[in-house]
C-alpha positions as CSV (number, residue, x, y, z in Angstrom):
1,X,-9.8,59.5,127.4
2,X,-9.0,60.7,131.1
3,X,-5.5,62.5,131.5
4,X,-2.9,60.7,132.7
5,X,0.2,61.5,134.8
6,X,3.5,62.6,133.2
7,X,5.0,59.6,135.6
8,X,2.7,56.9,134.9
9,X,2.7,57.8,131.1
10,X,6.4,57.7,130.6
11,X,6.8,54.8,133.3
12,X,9.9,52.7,131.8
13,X,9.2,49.9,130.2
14,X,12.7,48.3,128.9
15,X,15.9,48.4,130.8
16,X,17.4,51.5,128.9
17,X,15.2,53.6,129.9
18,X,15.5,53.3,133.2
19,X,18.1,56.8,134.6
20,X,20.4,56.9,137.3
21,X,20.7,52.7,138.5
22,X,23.0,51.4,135.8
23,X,25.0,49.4,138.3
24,X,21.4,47.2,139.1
25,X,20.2,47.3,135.8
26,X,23.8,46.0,133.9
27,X,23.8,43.3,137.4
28,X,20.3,41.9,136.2
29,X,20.4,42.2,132.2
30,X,23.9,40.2,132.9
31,X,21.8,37.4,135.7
32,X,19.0,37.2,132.3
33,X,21.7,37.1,129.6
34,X,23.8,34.3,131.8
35,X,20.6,32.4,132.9
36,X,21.8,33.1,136.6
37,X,18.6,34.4,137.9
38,X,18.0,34.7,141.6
39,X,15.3,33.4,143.8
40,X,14.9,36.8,145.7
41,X,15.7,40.3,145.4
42,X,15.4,43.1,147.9
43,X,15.0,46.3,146.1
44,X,16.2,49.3,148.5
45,X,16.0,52.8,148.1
46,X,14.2,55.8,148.5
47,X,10.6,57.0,147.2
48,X,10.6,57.3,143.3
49,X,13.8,56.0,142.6
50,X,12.6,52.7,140.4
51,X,12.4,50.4,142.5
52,X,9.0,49.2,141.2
53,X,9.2,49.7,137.5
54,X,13.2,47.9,137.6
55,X,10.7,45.5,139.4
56,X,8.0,45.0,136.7
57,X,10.4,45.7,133.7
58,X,13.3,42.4,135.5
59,X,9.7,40.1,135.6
60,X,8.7,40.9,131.7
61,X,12.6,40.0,131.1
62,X,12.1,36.5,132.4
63,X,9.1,35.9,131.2
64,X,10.1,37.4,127.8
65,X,10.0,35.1,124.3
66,X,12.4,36.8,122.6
67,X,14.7,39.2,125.0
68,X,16.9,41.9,123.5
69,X,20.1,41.4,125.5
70,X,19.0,41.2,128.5
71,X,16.1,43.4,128.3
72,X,12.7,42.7,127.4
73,X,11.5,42.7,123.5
74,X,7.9,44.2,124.7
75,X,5.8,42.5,121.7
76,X,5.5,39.0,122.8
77,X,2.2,37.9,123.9
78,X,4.0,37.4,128.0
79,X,5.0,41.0,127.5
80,X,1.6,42.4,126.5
81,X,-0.5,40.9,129.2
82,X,2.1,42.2,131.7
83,X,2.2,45.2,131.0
84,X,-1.7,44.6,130.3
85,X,-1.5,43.6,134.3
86,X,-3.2,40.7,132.7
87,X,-0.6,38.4,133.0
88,X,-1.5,35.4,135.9
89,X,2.8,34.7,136.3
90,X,3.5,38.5,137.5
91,X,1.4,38.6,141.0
92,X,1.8,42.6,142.8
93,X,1.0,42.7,146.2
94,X,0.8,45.7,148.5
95,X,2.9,44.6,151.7
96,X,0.9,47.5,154.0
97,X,-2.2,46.1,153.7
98,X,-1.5,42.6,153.1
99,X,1.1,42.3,156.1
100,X,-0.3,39.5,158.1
101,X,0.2,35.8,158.6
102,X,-2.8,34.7,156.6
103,X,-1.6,36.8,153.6
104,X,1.6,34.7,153.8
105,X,-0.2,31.3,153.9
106,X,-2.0,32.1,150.8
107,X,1.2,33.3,149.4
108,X,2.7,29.8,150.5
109,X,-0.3,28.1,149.0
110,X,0.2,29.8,145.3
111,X,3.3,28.8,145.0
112,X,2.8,24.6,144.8
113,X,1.3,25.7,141.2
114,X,3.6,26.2,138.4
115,X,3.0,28.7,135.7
116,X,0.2,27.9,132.6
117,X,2.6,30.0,130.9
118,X,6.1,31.5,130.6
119,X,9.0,30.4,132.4
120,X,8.8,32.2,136.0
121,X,5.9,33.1,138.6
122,X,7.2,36.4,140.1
123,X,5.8,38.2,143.4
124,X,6.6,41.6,143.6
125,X,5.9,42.8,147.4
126,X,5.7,46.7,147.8
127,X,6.3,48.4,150.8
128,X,8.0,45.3,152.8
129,X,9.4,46.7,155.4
130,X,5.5,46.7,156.6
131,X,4.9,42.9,157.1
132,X,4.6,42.3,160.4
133,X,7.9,40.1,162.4
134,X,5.2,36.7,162.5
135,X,4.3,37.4,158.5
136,X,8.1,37.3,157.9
137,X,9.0,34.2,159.7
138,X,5.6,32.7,157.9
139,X,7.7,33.6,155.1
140,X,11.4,32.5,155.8
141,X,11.5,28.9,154.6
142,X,9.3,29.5,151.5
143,X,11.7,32.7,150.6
144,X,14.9,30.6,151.2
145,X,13.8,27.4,149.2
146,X,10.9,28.1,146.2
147,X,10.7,26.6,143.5
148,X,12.3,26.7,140.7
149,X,9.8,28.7,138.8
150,X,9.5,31.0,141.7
151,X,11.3,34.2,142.1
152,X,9.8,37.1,145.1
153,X,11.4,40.9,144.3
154,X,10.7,43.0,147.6
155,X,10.6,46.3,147.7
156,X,10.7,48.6,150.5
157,X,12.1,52.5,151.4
158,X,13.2,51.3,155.3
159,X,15.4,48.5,155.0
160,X,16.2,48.6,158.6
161,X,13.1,47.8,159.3
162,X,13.4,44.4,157.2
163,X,14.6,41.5,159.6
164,X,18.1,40.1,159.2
165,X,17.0,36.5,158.2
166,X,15.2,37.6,155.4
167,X,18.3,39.8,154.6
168,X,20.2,37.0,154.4
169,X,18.1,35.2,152.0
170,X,17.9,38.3,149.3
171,X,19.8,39.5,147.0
172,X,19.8,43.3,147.9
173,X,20.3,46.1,145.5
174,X,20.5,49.4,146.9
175,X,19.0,51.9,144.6
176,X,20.7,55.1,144.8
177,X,19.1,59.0,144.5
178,X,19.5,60.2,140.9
179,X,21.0,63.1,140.2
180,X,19.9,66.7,139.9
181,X,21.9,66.3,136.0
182,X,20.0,62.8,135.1
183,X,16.8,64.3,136.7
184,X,16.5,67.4,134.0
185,X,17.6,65.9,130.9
186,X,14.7,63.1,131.5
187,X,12.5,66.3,131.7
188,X,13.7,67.9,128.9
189,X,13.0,64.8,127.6
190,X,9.8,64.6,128.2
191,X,8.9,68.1,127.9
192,X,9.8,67.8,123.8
193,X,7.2,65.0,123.5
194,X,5.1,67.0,125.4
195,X,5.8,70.3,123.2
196,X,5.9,72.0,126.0
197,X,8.7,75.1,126.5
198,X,10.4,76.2,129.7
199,X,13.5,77.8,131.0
200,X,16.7,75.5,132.0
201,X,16.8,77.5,135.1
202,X,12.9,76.3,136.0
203,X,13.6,72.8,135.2
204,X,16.8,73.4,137.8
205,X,14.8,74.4,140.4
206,X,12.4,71.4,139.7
207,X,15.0,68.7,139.8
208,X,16.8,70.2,143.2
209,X,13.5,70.4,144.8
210,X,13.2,66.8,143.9
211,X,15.4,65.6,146.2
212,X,16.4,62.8,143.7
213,X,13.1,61.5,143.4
214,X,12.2,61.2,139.4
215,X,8.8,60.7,140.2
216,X,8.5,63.6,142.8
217,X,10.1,65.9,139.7
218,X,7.5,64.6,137.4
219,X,4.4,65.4,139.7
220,X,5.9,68.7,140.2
221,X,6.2,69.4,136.6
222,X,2.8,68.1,136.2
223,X,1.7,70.5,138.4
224,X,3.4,73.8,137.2
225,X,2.5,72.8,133.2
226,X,-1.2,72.6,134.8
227,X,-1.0,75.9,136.3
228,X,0.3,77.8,133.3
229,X,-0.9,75.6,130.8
230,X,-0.4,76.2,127.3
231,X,2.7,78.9,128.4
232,X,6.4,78.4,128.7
233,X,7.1,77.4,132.0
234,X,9.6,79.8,133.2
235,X,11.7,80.4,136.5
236,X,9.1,82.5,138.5
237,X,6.1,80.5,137.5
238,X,8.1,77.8,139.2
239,X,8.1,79.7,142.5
240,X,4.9,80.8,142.8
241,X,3.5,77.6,141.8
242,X,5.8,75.6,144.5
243,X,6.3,78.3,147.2
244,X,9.4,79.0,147.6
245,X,11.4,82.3,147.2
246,X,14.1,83.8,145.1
247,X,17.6,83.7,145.8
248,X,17.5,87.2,145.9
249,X,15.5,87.5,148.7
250,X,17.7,85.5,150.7
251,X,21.0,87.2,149.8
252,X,18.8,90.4,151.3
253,X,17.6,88.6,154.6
254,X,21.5,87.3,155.2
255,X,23.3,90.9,155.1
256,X,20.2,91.8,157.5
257,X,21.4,89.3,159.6
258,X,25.1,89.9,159.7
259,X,24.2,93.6,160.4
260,X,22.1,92.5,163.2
261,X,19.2,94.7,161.6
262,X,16.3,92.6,163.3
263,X,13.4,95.3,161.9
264,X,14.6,95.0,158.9
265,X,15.2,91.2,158.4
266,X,11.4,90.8,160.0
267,X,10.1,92.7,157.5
268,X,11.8,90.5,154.3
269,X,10.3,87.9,156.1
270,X,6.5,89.7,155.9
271,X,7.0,90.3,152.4
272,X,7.7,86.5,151.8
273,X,4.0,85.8,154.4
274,X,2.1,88.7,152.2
275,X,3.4,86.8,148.7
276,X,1.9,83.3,150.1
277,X,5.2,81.6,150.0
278,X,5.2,78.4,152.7
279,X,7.5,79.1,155.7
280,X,8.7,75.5,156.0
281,X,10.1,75.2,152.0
282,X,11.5,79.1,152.9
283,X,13.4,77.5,156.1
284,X,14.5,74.6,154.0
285,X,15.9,76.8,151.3
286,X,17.4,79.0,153.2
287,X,19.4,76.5,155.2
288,X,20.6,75.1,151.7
289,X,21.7,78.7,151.0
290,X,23.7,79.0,154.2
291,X,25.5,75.6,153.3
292,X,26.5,77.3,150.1
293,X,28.1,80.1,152.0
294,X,29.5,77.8,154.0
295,X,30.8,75.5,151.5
296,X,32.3,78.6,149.9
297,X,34.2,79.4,153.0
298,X,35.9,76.4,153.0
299,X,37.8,76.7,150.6
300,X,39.4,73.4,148.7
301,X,37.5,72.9,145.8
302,X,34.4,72.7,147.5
303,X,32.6,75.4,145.5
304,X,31.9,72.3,142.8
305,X,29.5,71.6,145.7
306,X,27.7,75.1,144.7
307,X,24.9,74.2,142.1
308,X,24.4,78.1,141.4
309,X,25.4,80.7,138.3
310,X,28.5,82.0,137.8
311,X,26.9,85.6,138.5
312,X,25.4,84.4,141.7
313,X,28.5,82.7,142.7
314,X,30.1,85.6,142.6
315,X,27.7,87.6,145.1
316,X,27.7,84.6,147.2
317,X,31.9,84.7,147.4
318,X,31.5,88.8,149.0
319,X,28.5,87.3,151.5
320,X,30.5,84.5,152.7
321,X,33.2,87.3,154.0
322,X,30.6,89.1,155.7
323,X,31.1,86.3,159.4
324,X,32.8,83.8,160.1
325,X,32.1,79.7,159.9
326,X,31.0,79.5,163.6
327,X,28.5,82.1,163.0
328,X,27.6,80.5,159.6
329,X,26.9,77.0,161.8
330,X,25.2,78.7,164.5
331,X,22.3,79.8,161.7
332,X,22.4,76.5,160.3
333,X,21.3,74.8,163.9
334,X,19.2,77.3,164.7
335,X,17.0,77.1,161.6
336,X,17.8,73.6,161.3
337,X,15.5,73.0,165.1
338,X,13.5,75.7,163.5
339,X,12.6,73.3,160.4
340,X,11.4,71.2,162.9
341,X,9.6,72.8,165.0
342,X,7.2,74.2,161.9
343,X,6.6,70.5,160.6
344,X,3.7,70.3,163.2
345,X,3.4,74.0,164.4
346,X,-0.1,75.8,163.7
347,X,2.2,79.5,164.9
348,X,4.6,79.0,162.0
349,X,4.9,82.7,161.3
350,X,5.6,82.9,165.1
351,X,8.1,80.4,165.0
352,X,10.3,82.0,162.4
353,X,10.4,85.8,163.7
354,X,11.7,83.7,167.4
355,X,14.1,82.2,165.2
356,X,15.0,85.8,163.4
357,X,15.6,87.5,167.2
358,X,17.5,84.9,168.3
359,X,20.2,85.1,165.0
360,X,20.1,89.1,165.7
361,X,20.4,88.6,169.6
362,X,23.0,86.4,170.6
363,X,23.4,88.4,173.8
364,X,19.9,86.8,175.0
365,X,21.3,83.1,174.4
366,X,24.5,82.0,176.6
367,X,25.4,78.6,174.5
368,X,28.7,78.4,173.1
369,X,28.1,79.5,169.8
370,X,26.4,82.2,170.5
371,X,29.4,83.4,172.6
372,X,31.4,83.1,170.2
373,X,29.0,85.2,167.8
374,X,29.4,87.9,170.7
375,X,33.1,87.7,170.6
376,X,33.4,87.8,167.4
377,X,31.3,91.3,166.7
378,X,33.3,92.8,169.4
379,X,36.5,92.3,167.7
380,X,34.6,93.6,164.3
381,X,34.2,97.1,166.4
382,X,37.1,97.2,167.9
383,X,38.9,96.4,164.8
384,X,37.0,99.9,163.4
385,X,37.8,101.8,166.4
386,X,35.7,103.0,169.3
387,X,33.5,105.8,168.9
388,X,34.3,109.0,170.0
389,X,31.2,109.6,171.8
390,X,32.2,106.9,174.1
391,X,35.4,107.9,174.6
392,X,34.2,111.2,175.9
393,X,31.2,110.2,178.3
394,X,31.9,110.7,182.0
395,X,32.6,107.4,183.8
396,X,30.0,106.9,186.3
397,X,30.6,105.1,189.8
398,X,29.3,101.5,189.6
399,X,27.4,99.7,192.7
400,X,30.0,96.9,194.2
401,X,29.0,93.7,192.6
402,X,27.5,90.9,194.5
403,X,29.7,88.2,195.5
404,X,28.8,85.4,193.4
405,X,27.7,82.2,196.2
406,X,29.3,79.0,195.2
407,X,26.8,76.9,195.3
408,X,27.1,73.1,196.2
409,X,27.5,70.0,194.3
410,X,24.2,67.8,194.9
411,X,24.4,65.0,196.5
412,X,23.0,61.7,195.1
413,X,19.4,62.6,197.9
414,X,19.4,66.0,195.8
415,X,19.6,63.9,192.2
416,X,16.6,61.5,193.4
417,X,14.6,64.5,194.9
418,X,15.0,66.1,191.4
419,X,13.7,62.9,189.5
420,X,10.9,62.4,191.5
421,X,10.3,66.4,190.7
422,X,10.8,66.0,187.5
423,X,7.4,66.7,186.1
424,X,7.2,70.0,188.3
425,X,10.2,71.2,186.9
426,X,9.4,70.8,183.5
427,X,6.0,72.9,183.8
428,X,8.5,75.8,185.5
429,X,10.3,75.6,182.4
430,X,7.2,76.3,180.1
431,X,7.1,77.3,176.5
432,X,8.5,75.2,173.6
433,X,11.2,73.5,176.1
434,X,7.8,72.1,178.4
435,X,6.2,70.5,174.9
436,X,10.1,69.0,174.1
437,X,10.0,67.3,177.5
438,X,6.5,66.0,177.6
439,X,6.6,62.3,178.0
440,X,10.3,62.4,178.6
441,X,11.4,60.0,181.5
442,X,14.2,61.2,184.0
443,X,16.8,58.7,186.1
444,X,19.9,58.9,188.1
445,X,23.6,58.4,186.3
446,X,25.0,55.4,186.8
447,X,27.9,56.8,189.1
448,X,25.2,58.6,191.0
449,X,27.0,62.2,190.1
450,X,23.5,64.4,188.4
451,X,20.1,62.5,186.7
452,X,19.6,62.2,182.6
453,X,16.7,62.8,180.9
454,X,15.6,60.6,177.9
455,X,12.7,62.6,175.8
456,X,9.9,61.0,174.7
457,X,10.4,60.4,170.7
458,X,13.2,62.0,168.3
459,X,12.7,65.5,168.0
460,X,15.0,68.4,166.8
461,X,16.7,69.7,170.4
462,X,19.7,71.3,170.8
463,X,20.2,68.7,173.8
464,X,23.3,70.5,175.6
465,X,20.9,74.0,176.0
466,X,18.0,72.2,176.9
467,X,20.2,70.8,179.8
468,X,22.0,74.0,180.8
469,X,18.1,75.3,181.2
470,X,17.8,72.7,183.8
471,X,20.4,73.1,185.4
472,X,20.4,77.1,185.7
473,X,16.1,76.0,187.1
474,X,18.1,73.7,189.3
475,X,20.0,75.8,191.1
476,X,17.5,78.4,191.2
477,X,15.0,75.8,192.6
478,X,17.1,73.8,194.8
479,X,20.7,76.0,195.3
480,X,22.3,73.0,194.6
481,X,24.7,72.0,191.2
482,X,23.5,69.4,189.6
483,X,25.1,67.5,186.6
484,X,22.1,66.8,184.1
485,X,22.1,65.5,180.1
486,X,19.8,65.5,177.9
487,X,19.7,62.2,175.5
488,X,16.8,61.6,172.7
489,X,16.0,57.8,172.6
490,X,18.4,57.6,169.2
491,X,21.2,58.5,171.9
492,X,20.1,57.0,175.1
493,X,23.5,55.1,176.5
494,X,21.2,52.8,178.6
495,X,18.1,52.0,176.0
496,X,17.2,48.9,177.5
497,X,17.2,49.7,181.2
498,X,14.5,50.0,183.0
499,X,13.4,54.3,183.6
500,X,11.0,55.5,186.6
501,X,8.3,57.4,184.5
502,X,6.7,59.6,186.0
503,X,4.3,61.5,183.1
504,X,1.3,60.2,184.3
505,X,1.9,61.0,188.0
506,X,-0.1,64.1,189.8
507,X,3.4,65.8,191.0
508,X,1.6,68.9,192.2
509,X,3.8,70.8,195.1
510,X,1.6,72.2,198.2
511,X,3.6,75.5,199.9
512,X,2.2,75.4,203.7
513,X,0.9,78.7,204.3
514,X,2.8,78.9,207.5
């Protein structure tokens, strides 16, 4: 017999075994127990939280000959064929690639016949939010009046997407992430049925990287177990198999950091590349790392936030001295964009050691925060004294400095000539800030007093220094001061006016020789 996967094999098939939704499952047992049960359900959540099994488990309950308060009794003959999937009352359909009108009118069709057996007909619709808007309203009047042997459970991860009128017609149950707690005592769980061993501290790991997805913990257990099978599964054999790094290696690459030691801090960063570690899960976990230290610097009871041991709290209490919050916050954006950027970057290795220079370097940025990075590591030096070899060098005459021109504010000629230039501008810029503008459309401010630029889709840009780049190429370019913002179509203040786009234009500049 072929092997099958830990989450399909231990799939829930009664209401108590379902972990981490008591609030929906107590609000249907009661529904079954009171014979109050709706005509449509919207199940909401995120990936691997239930949302199908609650689904498949609440249509056995109906169905069921002889429930067990509430909850299905799993031996009646409506019980085996469902979970048999041989059942003609319990109909699955797959709402991404059955999303269109004339899936709907077959839908419509089914329902005029009443069960040969069992009480209820339930359609269970996966991955709703993927119907198209003429499928739904196909839909509306069939949803809000069935029959009474009819009852449709829809499932879907983007509610948002789900229009309001069929919102209005469900009853919706929002099915929450499950705990990092509930997550490992399910896998211990299984893991004894399983006879297999491992370390508290692997099956940890397992459930954080979860990200409150049972199911995603249960493939990733799957796949360490395979990978050291027929051995205890133990901390390290958990990171090498997943990627990711040791704590300790990231308590080394912060004090490299704080000290500014940018050799040093590439290097812990080579070691991770030479060990085959992924750079995105390394950028992910050290950003959760950095919120610990930041949590810890707050202060307030918010190191019941910290999921770490009382050993490693400890070291992380002496590292969270080491700079201030701001500082702290300035790493997190930084690596935060950086996340992003390696999501579809072929340079990732690139990528990071930027990142790395620019946390070491704060001099080469002029944002705010890493001014206040500058300020603050002056006041760490003058707070130790200044060096006697300084003290002692001969002062040497400076040139006279430049007078700085004022430069102009541009007039509203100066904002259209700059939209129309838009395109040529953003080649100038080049780099990583070129490919964060491409596609992005430019237009005047409403009051006429600079221009906005709208990027093309949501990416993540530290918006205020992509516009101080601008306007710094601005006034190089035109020796005028221009007000400019930067808005990602999430933020546009104006998303349904109409924007002069100019990607697709030739905007090539000719210089006359003359």
């Amino acid at each position: 017999m072929s092997y099958t996967a830990l989450y399909r094999k231990f799939r829930p098939t009664e209401f108590p075994d379902v972990k981490g939704q008591d609030h929906i499952v107590t609000t249907l047992k009661n529904q079954i127990r009171a014979d109050r049960v709706g005509h449509a359900y919207l199940f909401c959540g995120t990936r691997g939280t239930g949302k199908t099994t609650v689904a498949k488990i609440f249509a056995k309950a109906v169905n069921c000959e002889h429930p067990v308060d509430g909850s299905p009794c799993g031996e009646c003959a409506s019980c085996r064929a469902i979970a048999s999937g041989a059942s003609m009352n319990v109909i699955e359909i797959d709402g991404a690639s059955n999303n269109g009108v004339d899936n709907i009118r077959e839908i419509r069709e089914e329902v005029s016949y009443a069960p040969t057996e069992g009480k209820y007909k339930v359609y269970i619709i996966d991955e709703a939010h993927m119907i198209t808007p003429a499928a739904f309203n196909a839909l509306l009047k069939t949803l809000e009046e069935p029959p009474s042997y009819v009852i449709f459970i829809l499932a879907t991860t983007d509610v948002h997407k789900v229009p309001v009128t069929i919102l209005s017609r469900c009853q919706r149950d929002d099915f929450r992430r499950i705990t990092a707690d509930t997550i490992m005592a399910r896998m211990k769980e299984l893991l004894d049925e399983e006879q297999v061993e491992a370390e508290d501290r692997a099956l940890a790991y397992i459930a954080k990287a979860a990200d409150g997805s049972l199911r995603d913990a249960l493939s990733l257990l799957d796949q360490c177990i395979a990978f050291y099978l027929g051995e205890k599964l133990t901390y390290d054999h958990v990171l090498e198999v997943l990627g990711a790094v040791d704590i300790d290696v990231f308590s080394e690459l912060f004090r490299q950091l704080c000290a500014q030691e940018l050799a040093k801090a590439i290097g812990s960063v080579e070691k991770v590349i030479l060990q085959g570690r992924e750079l995105s899960q390394f950028t992910t976990d050290f950003i959760w790392y950095l919120r610990n230290l930041l949590m810890l610097q707050s202060g307030g009871g918010m190191e019941e936030l910290v999921d770490v041991s009382s050993e490693n709290l400890a070291r992380m209490r002496e590292e969270a001295s080491l700079c201030d919050s701001e500082t702290l916050m300035r790493y997190i954006r930084v690596l935060s964009e950086l996340s992003g950027q390696l999501r579809y970057s072929t340079q990732k290795r690139v990528l990071v050691e930027i990142a790395l220079i620019r946390l070491c370097r704060p001099a080469m940025e002029q944002d705010y925060s890493s001014l206040l990075q500058r300020v603050s590591q002056l006041e760490q030096r003058m707070e130790k004294g200044i060096p006697a070899a300084v003290a002692v060098q001969p002062v040497r005459e400076m040139p006279a400095a430049r007078p700085k021109t004022l430069l102009p504010e541009a007039l509203s000629e100066d904002v259209q000539q700059f939209v129309r230039r838009f395109q040529e501008f953003r080649k100038k810029l080049g780099g990583m800030q070129a490919q964060q503008l491409n596609g992005a459309l430019c237009r005047e401010l409403p009051d006429r007093s600079g221009a906005e630029v709208i990027l093309g889709r949501e990416l993540p840009v530290d918006e205020q220094a992509l516009a101080q780049d601008l306007q710094r190429l601005v006034e190089k370019e035109m020796q005028v001061r221009m007000n400019i913002k930067v808005h990602t179509p999430h933020t546009d203040p104006r998303p349904q006016e109409a924007v002069l786009d100019l990607s697709g234009v030739n905007m090539e500049v000719e210089v006359d020789s003359e």
